[in-house]
Structures are given as C-alpha cells and as structure tokens.
C-alpha positions in Angstrom: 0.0 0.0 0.0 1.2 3.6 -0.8 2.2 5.7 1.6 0.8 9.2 2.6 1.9 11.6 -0.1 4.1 14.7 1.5 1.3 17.3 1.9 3.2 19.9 2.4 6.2 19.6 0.0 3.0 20.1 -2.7 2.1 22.4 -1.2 5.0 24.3 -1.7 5.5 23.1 -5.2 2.6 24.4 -6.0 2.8 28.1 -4.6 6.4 28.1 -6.2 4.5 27.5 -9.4 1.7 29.7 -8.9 5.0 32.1 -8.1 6.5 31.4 -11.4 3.4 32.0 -13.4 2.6 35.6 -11.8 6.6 36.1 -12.0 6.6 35.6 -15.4 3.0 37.5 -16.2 4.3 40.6 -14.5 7.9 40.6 -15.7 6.2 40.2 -19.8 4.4 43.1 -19.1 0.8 41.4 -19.4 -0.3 41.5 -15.1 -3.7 43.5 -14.7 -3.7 44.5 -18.6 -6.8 43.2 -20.9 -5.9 42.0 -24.7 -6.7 45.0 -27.2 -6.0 42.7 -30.5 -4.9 38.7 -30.4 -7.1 36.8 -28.3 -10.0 39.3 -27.2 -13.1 36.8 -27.9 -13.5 36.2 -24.5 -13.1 39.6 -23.6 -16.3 40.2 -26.0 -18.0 37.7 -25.0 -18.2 38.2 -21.3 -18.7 42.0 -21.4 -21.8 41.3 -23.7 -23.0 38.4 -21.9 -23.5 40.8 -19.2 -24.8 43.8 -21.4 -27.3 41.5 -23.4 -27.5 38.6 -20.6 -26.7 36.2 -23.3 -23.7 35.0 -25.2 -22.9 37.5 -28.1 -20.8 36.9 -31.2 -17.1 38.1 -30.2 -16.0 38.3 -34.3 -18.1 41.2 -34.7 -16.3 43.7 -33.6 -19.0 46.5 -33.5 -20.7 47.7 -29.8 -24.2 47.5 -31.8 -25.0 43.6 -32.1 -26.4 41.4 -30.2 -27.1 38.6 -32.0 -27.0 35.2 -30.0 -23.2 32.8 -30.5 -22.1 29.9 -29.6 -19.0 30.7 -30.9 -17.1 30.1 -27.6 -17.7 26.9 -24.9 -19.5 29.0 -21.9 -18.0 28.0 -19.3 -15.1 30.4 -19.5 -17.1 33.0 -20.6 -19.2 33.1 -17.5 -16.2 33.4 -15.2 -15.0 36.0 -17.2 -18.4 37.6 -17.3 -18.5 37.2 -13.5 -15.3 38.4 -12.9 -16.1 41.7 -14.8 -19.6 42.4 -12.7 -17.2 42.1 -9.2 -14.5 43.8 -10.1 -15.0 45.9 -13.0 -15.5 45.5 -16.8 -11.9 45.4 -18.2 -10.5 46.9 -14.8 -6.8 46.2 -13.7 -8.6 44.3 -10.7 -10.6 42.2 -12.9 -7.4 41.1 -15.5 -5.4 40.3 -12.2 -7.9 37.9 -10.8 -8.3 36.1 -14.4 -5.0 36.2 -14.8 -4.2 34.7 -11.0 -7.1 31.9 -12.1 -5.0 30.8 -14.9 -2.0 30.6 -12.8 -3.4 29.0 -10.0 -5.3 26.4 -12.6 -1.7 25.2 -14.1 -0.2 25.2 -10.1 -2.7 23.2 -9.2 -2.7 20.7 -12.5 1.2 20.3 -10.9 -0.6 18.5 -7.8 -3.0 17.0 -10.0 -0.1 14.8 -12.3 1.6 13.9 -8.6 -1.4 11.8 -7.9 -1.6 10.0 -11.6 1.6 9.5 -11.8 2.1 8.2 -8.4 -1.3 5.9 -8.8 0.2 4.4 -12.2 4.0 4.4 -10.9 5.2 5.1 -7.6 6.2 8.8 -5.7 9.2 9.2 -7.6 7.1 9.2 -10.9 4.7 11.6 -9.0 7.3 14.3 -8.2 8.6 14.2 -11.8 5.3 14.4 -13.0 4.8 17.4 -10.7 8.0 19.2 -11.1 7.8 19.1 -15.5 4.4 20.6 -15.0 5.6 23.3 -12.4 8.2 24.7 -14.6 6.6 23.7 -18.0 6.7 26.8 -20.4 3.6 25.8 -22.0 2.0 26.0 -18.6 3.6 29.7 -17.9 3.3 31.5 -20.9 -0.3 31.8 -21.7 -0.9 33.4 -18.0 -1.5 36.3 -19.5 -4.1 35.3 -22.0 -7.7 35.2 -21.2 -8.6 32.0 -22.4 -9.6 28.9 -21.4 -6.0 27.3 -21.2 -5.2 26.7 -18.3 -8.5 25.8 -17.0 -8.4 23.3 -19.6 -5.2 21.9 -18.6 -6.0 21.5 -15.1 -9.5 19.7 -16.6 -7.6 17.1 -18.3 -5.0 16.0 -15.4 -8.6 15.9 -13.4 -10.1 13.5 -15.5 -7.6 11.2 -16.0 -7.3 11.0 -12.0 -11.1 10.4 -11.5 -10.5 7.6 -14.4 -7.9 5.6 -12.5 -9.7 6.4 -8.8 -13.3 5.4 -10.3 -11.4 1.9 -11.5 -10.8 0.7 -7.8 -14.7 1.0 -7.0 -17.5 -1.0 -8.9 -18.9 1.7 -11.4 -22.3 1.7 -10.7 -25.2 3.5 -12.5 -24.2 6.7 -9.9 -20.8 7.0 -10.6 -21.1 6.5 -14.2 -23.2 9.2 -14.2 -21.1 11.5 -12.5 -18.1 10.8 -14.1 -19.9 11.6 -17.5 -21.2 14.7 -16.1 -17.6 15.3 -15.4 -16.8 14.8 -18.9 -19.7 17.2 -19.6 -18.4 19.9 -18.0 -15.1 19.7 -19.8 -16.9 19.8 -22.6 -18.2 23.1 -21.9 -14.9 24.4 -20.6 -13.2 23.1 -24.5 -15.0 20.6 -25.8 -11.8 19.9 -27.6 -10.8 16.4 -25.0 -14.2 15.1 -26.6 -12.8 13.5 -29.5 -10.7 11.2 -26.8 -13.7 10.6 -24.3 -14.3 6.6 -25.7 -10.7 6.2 -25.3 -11.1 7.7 -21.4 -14.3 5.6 -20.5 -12.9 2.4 -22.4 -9.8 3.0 -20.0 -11.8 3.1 -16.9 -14.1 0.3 -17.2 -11.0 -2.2 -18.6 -9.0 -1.3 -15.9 -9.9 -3.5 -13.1 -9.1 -7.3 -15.0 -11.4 -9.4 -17.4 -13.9 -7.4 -19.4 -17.4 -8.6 -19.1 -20.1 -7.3 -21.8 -22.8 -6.3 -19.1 -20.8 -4.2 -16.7 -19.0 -2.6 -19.7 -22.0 -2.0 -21.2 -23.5 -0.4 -18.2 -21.2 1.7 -17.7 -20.9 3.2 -21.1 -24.8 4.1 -20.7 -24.1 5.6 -17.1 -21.5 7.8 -18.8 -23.2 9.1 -21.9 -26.2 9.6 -19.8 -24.4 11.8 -17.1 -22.6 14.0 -20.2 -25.9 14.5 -22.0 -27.8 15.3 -19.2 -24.7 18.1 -18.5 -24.4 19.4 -22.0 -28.1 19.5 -22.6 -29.5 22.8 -21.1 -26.5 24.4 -23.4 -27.5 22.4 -26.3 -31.4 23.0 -25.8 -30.2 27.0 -25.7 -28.2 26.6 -28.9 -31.5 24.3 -30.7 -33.7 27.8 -30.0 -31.6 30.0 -31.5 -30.1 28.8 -34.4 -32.5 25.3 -35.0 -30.0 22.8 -35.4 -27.8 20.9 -32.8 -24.7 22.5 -32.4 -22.1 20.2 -29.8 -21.4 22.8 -27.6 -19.6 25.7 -30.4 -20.1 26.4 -33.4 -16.7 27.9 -35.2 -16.1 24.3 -36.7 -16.4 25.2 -40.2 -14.3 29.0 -39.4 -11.5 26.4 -38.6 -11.8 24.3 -41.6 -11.6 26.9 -43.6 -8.9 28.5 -41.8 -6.8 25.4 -42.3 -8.2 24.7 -46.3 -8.2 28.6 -47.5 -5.7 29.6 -50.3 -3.2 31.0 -48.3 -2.9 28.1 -46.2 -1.0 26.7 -48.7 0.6 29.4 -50.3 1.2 32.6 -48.1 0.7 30.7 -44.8 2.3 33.3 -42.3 -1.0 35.5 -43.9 -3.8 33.1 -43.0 -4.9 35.1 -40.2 -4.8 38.4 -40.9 -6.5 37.2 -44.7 -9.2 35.6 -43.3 -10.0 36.0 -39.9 -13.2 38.5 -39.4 -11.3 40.4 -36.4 -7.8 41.4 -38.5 -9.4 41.8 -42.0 -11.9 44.8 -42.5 -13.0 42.8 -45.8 -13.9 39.2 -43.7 -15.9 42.0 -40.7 -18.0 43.4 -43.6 -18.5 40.2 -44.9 -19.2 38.7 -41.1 -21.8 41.8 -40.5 -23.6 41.5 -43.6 -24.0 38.0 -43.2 -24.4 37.5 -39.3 -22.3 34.6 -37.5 -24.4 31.9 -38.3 -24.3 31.7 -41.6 -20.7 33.4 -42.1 -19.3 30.2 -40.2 -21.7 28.4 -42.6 -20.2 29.8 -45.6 -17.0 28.6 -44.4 -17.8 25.2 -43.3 -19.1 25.3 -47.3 -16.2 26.6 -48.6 -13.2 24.4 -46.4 -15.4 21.3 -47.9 -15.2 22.2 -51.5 -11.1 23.3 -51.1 -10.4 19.9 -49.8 -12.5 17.9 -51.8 -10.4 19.8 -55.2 -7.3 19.4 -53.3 -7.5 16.5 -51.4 -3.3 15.9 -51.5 -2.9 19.3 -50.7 -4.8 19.3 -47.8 -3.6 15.7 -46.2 -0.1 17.9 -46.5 -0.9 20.8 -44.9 -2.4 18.4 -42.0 0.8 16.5 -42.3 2.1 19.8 -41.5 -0.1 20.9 -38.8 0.9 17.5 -37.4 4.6 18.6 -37.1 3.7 21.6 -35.6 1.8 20.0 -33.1 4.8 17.5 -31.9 7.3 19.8 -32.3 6.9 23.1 -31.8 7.8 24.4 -35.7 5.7 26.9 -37.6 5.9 25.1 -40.7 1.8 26.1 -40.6 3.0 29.7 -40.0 5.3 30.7 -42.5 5.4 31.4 -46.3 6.2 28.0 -48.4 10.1 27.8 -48.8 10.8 30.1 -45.9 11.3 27.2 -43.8 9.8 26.1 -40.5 11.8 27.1 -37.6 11.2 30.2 -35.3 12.7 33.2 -35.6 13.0 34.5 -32.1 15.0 33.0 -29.4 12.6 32.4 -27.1 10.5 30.4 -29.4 13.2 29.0 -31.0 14.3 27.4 -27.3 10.6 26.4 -26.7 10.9 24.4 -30.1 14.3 22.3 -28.5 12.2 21.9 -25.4 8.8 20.4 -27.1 10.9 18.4 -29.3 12.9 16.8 -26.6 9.9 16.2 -24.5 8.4 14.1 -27.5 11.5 12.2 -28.4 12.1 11.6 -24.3 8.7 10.0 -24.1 9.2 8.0 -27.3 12.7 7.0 -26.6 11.2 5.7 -23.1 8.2 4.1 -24.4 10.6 2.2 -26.9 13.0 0.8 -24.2 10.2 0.0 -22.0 8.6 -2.2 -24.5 12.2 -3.4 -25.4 12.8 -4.5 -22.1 9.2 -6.0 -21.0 8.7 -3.3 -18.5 5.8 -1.1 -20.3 2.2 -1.8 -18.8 -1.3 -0.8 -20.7 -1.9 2.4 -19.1 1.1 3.9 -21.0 -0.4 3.1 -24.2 -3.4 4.2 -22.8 -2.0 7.4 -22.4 0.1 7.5 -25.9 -3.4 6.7 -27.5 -5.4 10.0 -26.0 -2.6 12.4 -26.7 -2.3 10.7 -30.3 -6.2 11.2 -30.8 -6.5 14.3 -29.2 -4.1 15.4 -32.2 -5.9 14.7 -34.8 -8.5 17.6 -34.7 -5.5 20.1 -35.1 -4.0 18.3 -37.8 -7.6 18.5 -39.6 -8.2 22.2 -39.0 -5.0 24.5 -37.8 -2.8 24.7 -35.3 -1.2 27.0 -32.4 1.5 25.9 -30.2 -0.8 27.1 -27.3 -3.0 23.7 -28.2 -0.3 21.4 -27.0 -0.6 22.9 -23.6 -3.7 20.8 -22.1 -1.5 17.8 -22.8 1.5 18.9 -21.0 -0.1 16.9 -18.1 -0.5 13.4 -19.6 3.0 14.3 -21.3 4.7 14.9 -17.7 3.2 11.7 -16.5 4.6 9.7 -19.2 8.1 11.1 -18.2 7.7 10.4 -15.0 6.8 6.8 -15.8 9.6 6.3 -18.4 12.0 7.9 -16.1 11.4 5.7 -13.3 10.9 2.3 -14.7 13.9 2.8 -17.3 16.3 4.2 -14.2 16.4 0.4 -12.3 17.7 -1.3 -15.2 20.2 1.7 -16.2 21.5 1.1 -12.3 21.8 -2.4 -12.8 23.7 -2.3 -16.4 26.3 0.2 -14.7 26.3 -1.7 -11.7 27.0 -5.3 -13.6 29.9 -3.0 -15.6 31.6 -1.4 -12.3 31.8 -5.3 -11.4 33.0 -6.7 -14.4 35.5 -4.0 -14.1 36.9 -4.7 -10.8 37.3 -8.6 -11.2 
C-alpha cells in the first residue's frame, strides 16, 4: 500500500509554481492588462454576456449587435463575465484575478499529475510528473491570456485521475453518471478532450481485469447519460436560437476553412490576418452583412469544397499541422520555402524543449517495451494524446493547443524515467563489477 503523499512539500511546489506564473505574467508586461488585439473573444464575450444577458458573437467587432453565439464553450465565458460584474469591466482588478485563475489552474494541475503518476507508478514518478508541469513553459506563458487554457489543462489531469480512482470501486449507475457529467463539464470548458472521451471511458471500465459485456455496457450508458444530461441545457439554448444541434460551439467550419483557404497553402504566415473577421476589415464586412451563423456556414461550405479539389494538398498541410503539433515548428505559419523554424530565441528554445519532450517519451516508451517493462496504461495514455491530435491536424494549429496535454506528457516522463532508471543502475552496476574482477 502507498504511503501518505508529503502534503506539504505540494504544497510548496505548488505556490512556487503559482510564483513562477505571476513572476513571469508581470515581468512580460501582461499582469492586470486586458488583450486589445490577439485573443480578445473572450473579452467580448463576457462584457456582452452581461450587457445583453446572453452569449454574443465576439468576431463582430461593433458595440451595436447582439445577435445570440455559440462561438465560444460557456464556461469560460461566464467566469470572465462574473469576474467583470465584481470587479469591473476590463479593470486592472478584474485582469489580475483572471490572470491569477490561470496561474493557479496550471499550479494546481502540478498536484494533479503527482497523484496520476504516483497511482500508475510510484512517488518518484509523481514528483517528476509534478515538477515538469511546475516549470513547464507551456503551462507559464499563456498566464496572461484570457482564455480557457489553463482551465483546460487542469481539466484534463482531473479527469484522468477520476478515471484511474473510479477503477478501484465497482462503477455503478451513480458514478457512471457522475463521471460523465464530469466529462460534460469539460466539454463546456473546451470541448476539444471530446474526440478522446471513448478512449477515457474504455480506460476506466477495462481497468480493473477481465472485461465482461454487461458491466462494460452499463457503464458506457451511465456515462453518456451523465454528459448528456450536463451538455443539454447548453444544447437545448443553442437548438432555440439557431435550430439545429450544435455540440457545444459552433466555429467548426471557421477552422476548416482556416486550415483549407488559399493562403494556407501558399502565403501561410498570412492566413490570419487574410481571413479572420477580427484582422481583415474585408472578412468583418463580410461577417456583419451576413451574421455569424451563416458566415461560419459559408465557411464550413467553402473548407469542404477546397479539400475535396485538393485532397493531397490538404492531407499535406495536416501533415504539416501535425509537425507543428509535436514539435513546436511553424511550418503552418510561414510562407512555403521560408522554412519552419522560429525566428525569435525564445520560441526558437521552446521548439528544443517540445521536441525533446516528445523524443524523451518515445525513446522511453521504446525501451520500456524493449525491455518487458511497459504496462497498458502507458499506451493508454500514448493513444489520448495521439487522438487528441488529430483535430488540429484536420483544422490548424497553435502551439498554445499542445498545452492541455502537458499533463498526460509529464506523467509519461515520470513513468519512463522511473521504470527505465532500475535497469540503467543495474547495467552500470554489472559494468563497475566486471570491471573490478
């Protein structure tokens, strides 16, 4: 039996990392200042949820509209909403606390990988699970940002620990249900994780030995229940409005089309500023004339035709997307030829650091399964944070999107680490021996 994990060495840890993150918000400039360009959606969106008292399209730049979105998951956008009725709409007070929320959500996701990794390893695995996430630049940088990041990172470490603590109890009908409503309320954080949700379910309820067709059964149907009956009242909302069923946003089709327009493929560093309504004046008019609705519409329409005429092209540019993903590159980013590294130091040092990460965990996994010592929840693991991917590789692609894995990618480490270091010992150990006789 485990022991007692050391309460207040996480403790610490974790205001060290909290530290780090305001450290690094204030010394960038970015602590108690609101987004004026990049990333102002959810600044939109929460100061017209609480002038209209319903979500509002953020692309349309305008004060005048108020025609209903579900543009962005509303989870986020009610904290942020909340935030700016306490302290202020776009106060210094009110960026602080969102910005201090962020922090403390990747702090705490630092105490949240001890526990996995511990659970699938032992406490060594745990405290280099914890201490990758605590100083993990994808975990830092986006402090700043009002978006759903780091709440979404702390959301995935939390579900994959309520996955392997449901699998030592018999999952009843109850805790089915709540475990799906968990899921649900992920889903309306970023309902991005969704794609991997069979993978997380299939994980819990095969976890505990033999698989038998009943209990598996029920327990799929105690899950699904618990996330419809989360994501329903949202869902029912979006129905009224716009009289289809929209799964939790609706910007599928802007992101298609982001990653199928022209320039995608041959001006890519212009994508953005070409066709997103809040950087081109030409893509607002269109957006206003139109409304949301059917300008994400018309996009959805328009990615579909690109990739069905270029169907090659477009399984590149995911190819692409794919690299960018896994290793940090802007291949995605920059014009055709120019090449795919960063520019800028920083980023260019984030790049070694991503790729590293990757080949650590693959060079780990390899030996493991070299050596007999890998085990099924590894390849568990290896299988969400392929999946999860995939829907970046099929629309675009920001390095900020590898952040919610960071988590299941500190846990691997820690696991590699520790089962690889007993037979390293031993190989230097048998060599110091042969050496002395």
């Amino acid at each position: 039996m485990k022991s007692a994990p050391p309460t207040r060495r996480l403790i610490l840890l974790a205001l060290a990392a909290l530290a780090i993150r305001l450290g690094y918000c204030a010394a960038s400039g970015e602590l108690g200042q609101t987004p004026d360009k990049y990333g102002t959606e959810y600044v939109l969106v929460g100061e017209r949820l609480l002038q209209h008292g319903t979500m509002v399209s953020p692309l349309i730049l305008g004060d005048g509209t108020n025609e209903p979105s579900c543009l962005m998951p509303p989870v986020y956008a009610g904290i942020v909403a909340a935030v700016y009725r306490i302290f202020g709409n776009r106060s210094v007070t009110s960026a602080a606390v969102l910005q201090t929320l962020n922090a403390a959500a990747t702090a705490v996701a630092a105490l949240v990988v001890f526990f996995v990794a511990q659970r699938l390893g032992d406490r060594r695995a745990g405290w280099i699970a914890a201490l990758v996430v605590a100083v993990n630049p994808l975990c830092i940088i986006y402090t700043g940002m009002f978006w759903d990041t780091g709440l979404f990172t702390l959301a995935v470490g939390v579900v994959v620990l309520l996955v392997l603590r449901l699998e030592d109890r018999t999952i009843t009908w109850s805790r089915g249900i709540a475990f799906g409503a968990v899921l649900g309320v992920v889903a309306l954080i970023n309902p991005a994780l969704t794609i991997a949700y069979p993978l997380l379910v299939l994980w819990m309820l095969t976890r505990k030995g033999p698989i038998r067709l009943t209990p598996l059964l029920r327990g799929i149907a105690a899950v699904i229940i618990g996330w419809l009956v989360v994501i329903a009242p949202w869902t029912i909302r979006n129905y009224i409005h716009f009289e289809e069923l929209v799964y939790i946003r609706s910007g599928l089709g802007l992101e298609l089309w982001l990653g199928a327009c022209p320039e995608a493929d041959e001006a890519r560093g212009r994508v953005f500023h070409a066709r997103f309504p809040t950087l081109n004046p030409a893509e607002q008019e269109r957006l206003v004339e139109m409304g949301e609705a059917a300008y994400l519409e018309d996009c959805k329409e328009k990615a579909l035709a690109a990739i069905d005429a270029n169907p090659w092209t477009n399984l590149k540019l995911a190819s692409l997307r794919l690299v960018d993903y896994w290793a940090g590159t802007v291949f995605t980013h920059r014009a055709p030829g120019v090449g795919g590294w960063p520019v800028t130091t920083s980023r260019s040092v984030l790049t070694v650091l991503l790729c590293g990460e990757v080949l650590m965990i693959a060079l780990g996994v390899a030996i493991l399964v070299a050596t007999g010592r890998s085990q099924t929840d590894v390849w568990w693991l290896v299988a969400i944070v392929l999946v999860f991917s995939v829907t970046y590789g099929c629309t675009h692609v920001f390095i900020r999107f590898r952040a919610p894995l960071e988590p299941l990618f500190a846990v691997l480490l820690g696991l590699c680490v520790t089962r690889i270091w007993p037979s390293i010992r031993r190989a230097n150990g048998h060599r110091i021996s042969d050496a002395a006789s």
